[in-house]
C-alpha positions as CSV (number, residue, x, y, z in Angstrom):
1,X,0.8,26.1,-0.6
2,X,-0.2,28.5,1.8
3,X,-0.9,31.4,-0.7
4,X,-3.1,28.6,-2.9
5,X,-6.7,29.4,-0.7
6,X,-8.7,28.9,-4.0
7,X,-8.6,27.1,-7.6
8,X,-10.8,26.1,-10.4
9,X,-10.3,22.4,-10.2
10,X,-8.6,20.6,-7.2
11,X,-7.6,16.7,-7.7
12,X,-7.5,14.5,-4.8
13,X,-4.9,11.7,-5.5
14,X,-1.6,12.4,-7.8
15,X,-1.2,8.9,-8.7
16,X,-1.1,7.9,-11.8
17,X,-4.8,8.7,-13.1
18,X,-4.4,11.9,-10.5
19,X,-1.1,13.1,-11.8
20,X,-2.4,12.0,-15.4
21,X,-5.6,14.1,-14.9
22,X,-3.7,17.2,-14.1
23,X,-1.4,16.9,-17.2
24,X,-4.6,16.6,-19.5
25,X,-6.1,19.8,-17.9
26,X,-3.0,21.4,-18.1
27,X,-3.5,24.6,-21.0
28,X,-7.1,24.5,-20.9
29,X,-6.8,28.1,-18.5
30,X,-7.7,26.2,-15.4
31,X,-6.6,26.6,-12.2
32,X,-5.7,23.0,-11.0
33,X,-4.3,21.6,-7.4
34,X,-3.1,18.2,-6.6
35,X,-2.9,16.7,-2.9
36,X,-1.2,13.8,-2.9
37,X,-0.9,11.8,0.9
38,X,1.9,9.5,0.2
39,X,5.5,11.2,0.1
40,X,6.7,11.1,-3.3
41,X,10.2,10.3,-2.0
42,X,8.8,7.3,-0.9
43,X,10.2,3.8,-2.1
44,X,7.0,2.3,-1.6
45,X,4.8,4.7,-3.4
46,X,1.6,2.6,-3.7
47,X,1.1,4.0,-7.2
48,X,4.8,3.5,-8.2
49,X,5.3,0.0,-7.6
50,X,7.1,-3.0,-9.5
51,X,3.8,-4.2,-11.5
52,X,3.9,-4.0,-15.1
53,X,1.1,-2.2,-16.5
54,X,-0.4,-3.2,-20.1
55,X,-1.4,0.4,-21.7
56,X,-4.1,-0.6,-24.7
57,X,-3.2,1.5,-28.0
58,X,-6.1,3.7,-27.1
59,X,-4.4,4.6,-23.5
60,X,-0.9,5.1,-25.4
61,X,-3.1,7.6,-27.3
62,X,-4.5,9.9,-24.9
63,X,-1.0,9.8,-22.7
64,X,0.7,11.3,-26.6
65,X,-1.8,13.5,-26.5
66,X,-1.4,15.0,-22.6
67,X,2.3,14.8,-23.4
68,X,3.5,11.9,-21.5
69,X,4.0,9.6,-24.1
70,X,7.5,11.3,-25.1
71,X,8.8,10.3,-21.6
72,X,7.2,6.7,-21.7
73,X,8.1,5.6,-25.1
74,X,12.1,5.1,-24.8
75,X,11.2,2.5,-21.4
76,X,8.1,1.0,-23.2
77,X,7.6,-2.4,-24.9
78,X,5.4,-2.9,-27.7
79,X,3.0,-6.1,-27.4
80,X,2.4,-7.8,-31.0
81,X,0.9,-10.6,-30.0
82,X,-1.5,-11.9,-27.4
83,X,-1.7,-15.6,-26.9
84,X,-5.0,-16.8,-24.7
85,X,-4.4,-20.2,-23.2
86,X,-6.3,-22.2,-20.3
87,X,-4.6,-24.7,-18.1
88,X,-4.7,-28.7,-18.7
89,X,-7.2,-27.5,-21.7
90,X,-6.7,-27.8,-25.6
91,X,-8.4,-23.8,-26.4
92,X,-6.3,-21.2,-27.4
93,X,-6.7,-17.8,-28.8
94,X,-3.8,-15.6,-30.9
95,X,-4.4,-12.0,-31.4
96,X,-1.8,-11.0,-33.7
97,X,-1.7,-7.2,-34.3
98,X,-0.4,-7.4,-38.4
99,X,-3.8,-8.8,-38.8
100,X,-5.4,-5.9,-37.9
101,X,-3.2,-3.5,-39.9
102,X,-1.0,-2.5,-36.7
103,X,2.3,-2.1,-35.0
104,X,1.2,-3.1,-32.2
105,X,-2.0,-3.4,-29.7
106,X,-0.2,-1.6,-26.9
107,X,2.8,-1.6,-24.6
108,X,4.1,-2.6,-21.1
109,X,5.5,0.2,-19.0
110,X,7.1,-0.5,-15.2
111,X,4.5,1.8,-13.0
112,X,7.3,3.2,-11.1
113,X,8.8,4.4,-14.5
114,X,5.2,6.1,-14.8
115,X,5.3,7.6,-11.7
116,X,8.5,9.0,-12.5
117,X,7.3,10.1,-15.5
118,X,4.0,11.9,-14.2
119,X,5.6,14.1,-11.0
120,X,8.5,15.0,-13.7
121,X,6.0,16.7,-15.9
122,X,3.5,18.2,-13.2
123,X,6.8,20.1,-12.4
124,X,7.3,21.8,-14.9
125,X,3.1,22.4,-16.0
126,X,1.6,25.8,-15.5
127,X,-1.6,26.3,-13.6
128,X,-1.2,23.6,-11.9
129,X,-0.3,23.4,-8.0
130,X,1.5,19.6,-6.6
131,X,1.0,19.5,-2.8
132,X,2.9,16.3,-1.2
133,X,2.3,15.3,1.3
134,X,-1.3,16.1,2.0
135,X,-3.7,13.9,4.2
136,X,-7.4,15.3,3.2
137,X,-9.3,15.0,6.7
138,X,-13.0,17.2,5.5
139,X,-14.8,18.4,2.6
140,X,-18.0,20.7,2.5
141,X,-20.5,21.6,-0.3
142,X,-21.5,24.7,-0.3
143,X,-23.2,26.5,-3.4
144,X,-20.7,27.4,-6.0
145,X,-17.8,25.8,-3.9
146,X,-16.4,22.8,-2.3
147,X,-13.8,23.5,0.4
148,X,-11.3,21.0,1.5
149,X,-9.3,20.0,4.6
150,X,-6.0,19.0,4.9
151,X,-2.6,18.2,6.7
152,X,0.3,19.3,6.0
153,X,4.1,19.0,8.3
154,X,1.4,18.8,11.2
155,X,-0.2,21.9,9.7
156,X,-4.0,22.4,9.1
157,X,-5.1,24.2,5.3
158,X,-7.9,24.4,4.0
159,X,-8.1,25.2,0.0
160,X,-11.5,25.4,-2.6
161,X,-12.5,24.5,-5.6
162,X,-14.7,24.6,-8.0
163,X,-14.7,21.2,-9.1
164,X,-13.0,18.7,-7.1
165,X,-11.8,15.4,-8.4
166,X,-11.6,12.0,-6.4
167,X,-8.8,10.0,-7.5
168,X,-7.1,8.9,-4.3
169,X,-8.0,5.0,-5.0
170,X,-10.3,2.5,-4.0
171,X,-10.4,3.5,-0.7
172,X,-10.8,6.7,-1.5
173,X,-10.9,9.1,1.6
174,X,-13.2,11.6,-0.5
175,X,-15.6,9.0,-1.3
176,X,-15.9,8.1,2.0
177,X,-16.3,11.6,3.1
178,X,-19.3,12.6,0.7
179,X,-20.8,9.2,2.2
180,X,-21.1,7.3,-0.8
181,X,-21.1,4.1,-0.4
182,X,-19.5,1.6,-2.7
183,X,-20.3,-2.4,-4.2
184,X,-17.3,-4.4,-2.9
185,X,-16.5,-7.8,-3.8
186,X,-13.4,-9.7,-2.3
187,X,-12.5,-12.7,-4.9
188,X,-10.0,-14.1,-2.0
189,X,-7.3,-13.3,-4.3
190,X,-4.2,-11.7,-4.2
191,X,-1.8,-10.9,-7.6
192,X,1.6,-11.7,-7.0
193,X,4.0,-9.8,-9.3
194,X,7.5,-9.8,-10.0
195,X,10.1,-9.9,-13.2
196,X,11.5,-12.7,-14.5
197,X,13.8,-13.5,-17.2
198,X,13.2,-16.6,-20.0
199,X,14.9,-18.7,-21.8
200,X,13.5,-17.7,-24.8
201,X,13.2,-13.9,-26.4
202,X,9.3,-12.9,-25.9
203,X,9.7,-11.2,-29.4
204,X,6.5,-9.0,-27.9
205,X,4.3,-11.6,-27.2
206,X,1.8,-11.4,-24.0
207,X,0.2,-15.0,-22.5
208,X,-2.5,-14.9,-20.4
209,X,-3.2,-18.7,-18.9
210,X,-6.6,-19.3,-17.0
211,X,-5.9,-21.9,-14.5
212,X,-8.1,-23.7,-11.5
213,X,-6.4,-20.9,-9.1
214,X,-6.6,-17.7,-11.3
215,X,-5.3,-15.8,-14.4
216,X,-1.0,-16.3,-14.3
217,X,0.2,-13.7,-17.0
218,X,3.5,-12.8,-18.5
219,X,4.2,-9.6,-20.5
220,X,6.6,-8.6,-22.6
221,X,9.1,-6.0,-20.8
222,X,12.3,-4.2,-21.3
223,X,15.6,-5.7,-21.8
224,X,14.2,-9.2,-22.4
225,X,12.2,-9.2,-18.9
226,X,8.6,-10.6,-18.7
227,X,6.3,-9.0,-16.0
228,X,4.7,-11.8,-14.3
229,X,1.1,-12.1,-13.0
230,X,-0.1,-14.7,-10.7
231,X,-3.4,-14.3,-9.4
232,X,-4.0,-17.1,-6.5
233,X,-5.9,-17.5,-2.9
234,X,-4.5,-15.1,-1.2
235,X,-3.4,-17.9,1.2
236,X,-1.7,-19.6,-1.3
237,X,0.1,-16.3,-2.6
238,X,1.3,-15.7,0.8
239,X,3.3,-19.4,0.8
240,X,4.7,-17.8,-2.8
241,X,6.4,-15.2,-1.6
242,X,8.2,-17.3,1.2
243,X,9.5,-19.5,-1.3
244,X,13.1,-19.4,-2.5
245,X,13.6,-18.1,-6.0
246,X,14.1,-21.6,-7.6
247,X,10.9,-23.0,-6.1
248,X,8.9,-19.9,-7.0
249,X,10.3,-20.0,-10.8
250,X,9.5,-24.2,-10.9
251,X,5.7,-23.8,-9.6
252,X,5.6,-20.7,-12.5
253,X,7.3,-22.9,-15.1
254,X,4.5,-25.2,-14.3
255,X,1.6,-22.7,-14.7
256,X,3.3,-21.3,-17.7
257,X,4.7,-24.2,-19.4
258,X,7.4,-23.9,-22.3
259,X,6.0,-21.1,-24.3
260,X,9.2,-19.3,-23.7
261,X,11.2,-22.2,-22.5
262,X,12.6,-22.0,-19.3
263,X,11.8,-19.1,-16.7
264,X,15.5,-18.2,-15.4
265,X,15.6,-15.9,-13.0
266,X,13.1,-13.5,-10.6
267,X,13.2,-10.6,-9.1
268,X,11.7,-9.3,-5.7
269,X,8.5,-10.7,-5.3
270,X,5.1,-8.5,-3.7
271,X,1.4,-9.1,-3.9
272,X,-1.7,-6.9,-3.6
273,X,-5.5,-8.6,-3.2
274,X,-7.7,-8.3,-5.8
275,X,-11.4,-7.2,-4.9
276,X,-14.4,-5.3,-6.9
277,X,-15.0,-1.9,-6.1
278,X,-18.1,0.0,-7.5
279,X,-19.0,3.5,-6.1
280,X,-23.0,3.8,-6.1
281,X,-22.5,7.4,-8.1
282,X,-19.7,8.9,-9.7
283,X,-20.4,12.1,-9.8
284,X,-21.9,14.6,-6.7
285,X,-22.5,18.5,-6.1
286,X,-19.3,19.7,-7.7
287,X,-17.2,16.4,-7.1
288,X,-15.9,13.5,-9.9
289,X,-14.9,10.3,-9.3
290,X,-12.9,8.2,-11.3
291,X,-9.9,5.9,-11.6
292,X,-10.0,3.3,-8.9
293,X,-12.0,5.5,-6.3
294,X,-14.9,4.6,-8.8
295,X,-14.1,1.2,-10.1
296,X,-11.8,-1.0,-8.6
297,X,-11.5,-4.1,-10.6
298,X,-9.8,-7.5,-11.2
299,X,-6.4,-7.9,-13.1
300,X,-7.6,-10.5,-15.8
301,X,-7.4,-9.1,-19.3
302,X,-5.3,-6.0,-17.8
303,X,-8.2,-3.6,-18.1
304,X,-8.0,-1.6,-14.5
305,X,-5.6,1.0,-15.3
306,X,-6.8,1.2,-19.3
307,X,-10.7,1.9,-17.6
308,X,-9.4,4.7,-15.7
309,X,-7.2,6.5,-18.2
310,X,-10.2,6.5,-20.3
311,X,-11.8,8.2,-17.7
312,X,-9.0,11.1,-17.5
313,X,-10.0,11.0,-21.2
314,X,-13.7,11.6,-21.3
315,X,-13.4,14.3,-18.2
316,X,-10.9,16.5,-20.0
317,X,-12.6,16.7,-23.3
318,X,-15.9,17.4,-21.7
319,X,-13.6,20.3,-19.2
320,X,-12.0,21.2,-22.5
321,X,-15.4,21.8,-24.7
322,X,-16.9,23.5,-21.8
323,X,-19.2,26.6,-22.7
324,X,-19.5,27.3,-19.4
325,X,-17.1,28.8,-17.0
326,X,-17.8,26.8,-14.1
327,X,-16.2,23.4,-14.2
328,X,-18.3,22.3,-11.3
329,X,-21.7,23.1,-13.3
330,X,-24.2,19.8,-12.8
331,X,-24.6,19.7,-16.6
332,X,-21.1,19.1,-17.1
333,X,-20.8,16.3,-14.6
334,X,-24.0,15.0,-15.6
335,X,-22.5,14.9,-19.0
336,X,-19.3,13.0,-17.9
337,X,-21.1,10.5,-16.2
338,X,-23.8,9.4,-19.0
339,X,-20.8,9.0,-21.3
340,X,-19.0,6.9,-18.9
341,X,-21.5,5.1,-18.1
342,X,-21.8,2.2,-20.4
343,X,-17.8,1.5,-21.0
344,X,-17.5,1.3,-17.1
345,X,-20.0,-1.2,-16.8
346,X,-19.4,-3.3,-19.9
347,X,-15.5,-3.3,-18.5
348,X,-16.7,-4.5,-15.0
349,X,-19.4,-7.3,-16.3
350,X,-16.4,-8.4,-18.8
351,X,-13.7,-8.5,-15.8
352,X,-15.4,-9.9,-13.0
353,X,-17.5,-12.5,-15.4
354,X,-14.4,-14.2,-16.8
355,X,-12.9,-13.5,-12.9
356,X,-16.2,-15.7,-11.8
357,X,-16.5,-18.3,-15.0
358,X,-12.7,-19.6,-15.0
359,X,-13.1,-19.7,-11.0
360,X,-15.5,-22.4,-11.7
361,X,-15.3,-26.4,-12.0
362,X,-16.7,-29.2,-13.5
363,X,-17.2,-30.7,-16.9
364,X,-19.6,-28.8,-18.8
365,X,-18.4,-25.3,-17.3
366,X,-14.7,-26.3,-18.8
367,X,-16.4,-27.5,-21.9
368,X,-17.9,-24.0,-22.6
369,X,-14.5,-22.0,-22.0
370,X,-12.6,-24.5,-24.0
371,X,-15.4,-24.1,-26.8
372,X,-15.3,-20.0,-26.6
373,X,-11.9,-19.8,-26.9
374,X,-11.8,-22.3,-30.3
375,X,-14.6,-20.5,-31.4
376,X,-12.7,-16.6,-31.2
377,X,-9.5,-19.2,-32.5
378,X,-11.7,-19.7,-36.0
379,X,-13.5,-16.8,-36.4
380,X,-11.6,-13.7,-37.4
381,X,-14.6,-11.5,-37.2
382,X,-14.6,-12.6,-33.0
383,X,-11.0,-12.2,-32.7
384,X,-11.4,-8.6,-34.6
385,X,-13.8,-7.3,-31.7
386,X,-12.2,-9.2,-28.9
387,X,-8.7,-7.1,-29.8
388,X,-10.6,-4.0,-30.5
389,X,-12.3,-4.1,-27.7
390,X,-8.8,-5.1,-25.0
391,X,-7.7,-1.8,-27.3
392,X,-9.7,0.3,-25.7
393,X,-12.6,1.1,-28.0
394,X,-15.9,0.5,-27.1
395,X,-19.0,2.8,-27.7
396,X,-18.5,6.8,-28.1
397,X,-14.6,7.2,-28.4
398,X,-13.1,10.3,-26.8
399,X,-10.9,12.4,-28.8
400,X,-7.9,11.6,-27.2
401,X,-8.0,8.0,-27.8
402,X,-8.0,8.6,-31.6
403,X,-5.0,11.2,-31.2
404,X,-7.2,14.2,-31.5
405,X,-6.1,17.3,-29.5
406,X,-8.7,18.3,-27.0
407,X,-6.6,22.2,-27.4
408,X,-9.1,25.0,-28.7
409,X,-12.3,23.1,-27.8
410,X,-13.2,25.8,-25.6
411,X,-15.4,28.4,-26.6
């Protein structure tokens, strides 16, 4: 890394949106750098954990068209089906892919399968630099250039960039840098997560149960597996994971019920909290932010990771059409950020309203979920959006999500 003092665009985060970036960018005759902090030969990569990730159809297009797809597919399950339910209450929705013409709505991918996935490709991508680890510790602005700090093996650097890219999560250390503060919202959640086996095939079918303590999910997963969901106080999902196996899977069969018939076995158990987390501005003098260093968000309806990859979406085409050469110009980022803009905030209103109107009680609050659910249940016009829209298309579509090539949009 030494030799690398300078580069066109420099990414901070090689996560999965970070690493994903890098891959989309990758042929467009950039320069690129990645600095990752965590160790890749970690266990306990924070980005290449046990949970299950739902990737909408539009996702599953843009990672075919940055060429990660091919490395997903063969470990991915397809989900047919998505069945709405709410605890104790008679509502329920079925999304059923055949009715809109398609093989599927998305698929379920492990995120440590991802992971593995990503850092397998950026080795072998030219143009593009992986640093591991890397703890960024300054950044300064500075005309046509931001330059960078960093540690490394107890080692100081310093690299710059043209355009550098925040995507080292909701805490993001670059955000924080820059001074930009961000909204944050604690539910007083945490998601527990863990696989579990079923009685009963899943056939590619996704549930998603609102109860009085949070969204409990199961999605469909390799080798008959189910990734399971369970958002709860974070008090109580601390009891959960000190429970033996047979008392965790009894308290699930009860938030689940017999949709798959008995839950049968699970496997290690973890949990993460679940808070809001809104940057004030996404975009600065040369800098992008995106992924989870510019919306953090809750779990229900599986749209965190989906938001972001759309966002890897949007900034490459806009990189890719460029007819300028400098991928930090203001108009550029300026033009990234008015696109983004109104998918980013309809995605956070959806989230954290349905986060805020299932968290509620009482008679005529339950009445009105249990009559917007029948209502999406009898009107295939509702149930048509409501599945576009979990797919991933709302507003102006980027290229990518359609399976258009970004390649020769340069001028």
């Amino acid at each position: 890394m030494s030799e690398v003092r300078s580069v066109d665009i420099l990414i901070v985060g090689g996560g999965l949106i970070g690493g994903s970036l890098a891959c989309a960018l990758a042929g467009l005759d950039y320069q690129v750098a990645v600095l990752e902090a965590v160790d890749r030969e970690l266990d306990d990569h924070p980005s290449f954990d046990d949970r299950t990730l739902a990737l909408t159809r539009s996702s599953c297009r843009i990672l075919e068209g940055i060429g990660l797809w091919e490395h997903l597919a063969p470990d991915a399950t397809p989900i047919r089906q998505i069945i709405v339910t709410e605890m104790n209450r008679p509502g329920r929705v079925e999304l059923d892919a055949q009715e809109l013409g398609l093989k599927a709505f998305g698929n379920v991918i492990e995120a440590r399968r991802f992971g593995v996935a990503v850092l397998e490709t950026l080795d072998g991508l030219e143009g593009v630099t992986y640093v591991c680890p890397a703890q960024v510790n300054g950044l300064e602005q500075s005309g046509d250039r931001v330059a960078v700090s960093f540690e490394r093996d107890g080692v100081q650097h310093e690299i710059h960039s043209r355009l550098l890219v925040a995507a080292d999560g909701a805490s993001s250390t670059v955000r924080q840098l820059l001074g930009i503060g961000a909204q944050s919202h604690d539910y007083g959640q945490s998601a527990v997560i863990c696989n579990v086996l079923t009685e009963q095939p899943h056939a590619g079918r996704a549930f998603e149960r609102f109860t009085p303590t949070g969204p409990f999910a199961l999605l469909p997963h390799v080798g008959e597996r189910c990734g399971l969901v369970w958002s709860a106080t974070t008090a109580t999902a601390r009891k959960l994971l000190d429970l033996t196996d047979e008392e965790f899977l009894n308290k699930a069969q009860e938030r689940m019920g017999d949709a798959l018939g008995t839950l049968t076995r699970c496997g290690r158990r973890s949990a993460y909290p679940l808070r809001l987390v809104r940057a004030q501005r996404d975009v600065d003098d040369r800098v992008v932010i995106l992924g989870n260093a510019a919306h953090a968000i809750h779990p229900i309806g599986a749209q965190g990771f989906n938001l972001g990859c759309r966002d890897v979406a949007v900034l490459a085409e806009v990189l890719a059409g460029a007819h300028v050469e400098d991928p930090g110009d203001s108009r550029l980022l300026e033009r990234y950020s008015r696109w983004r803009r109104p998918d980013q905030q309809a995605t956070i209103d959806l989230t954290d309203g349905l986060t805020r109107l299932f968290a509620r009680s009482g008679s005529s609050i339950a009445l009105l979920r249990t009559v917007g659910l029948w209502a999406h249940a009898l009107s295939p016009t509702l149930r048509r959006r409501l599945a576009v829209h979990s797919m991933g298309y709302r507003g102006r579509v980027p290229r990518l999500s359609t399976g258009v090539s970004i390649r020769g949009l340069r001028s």
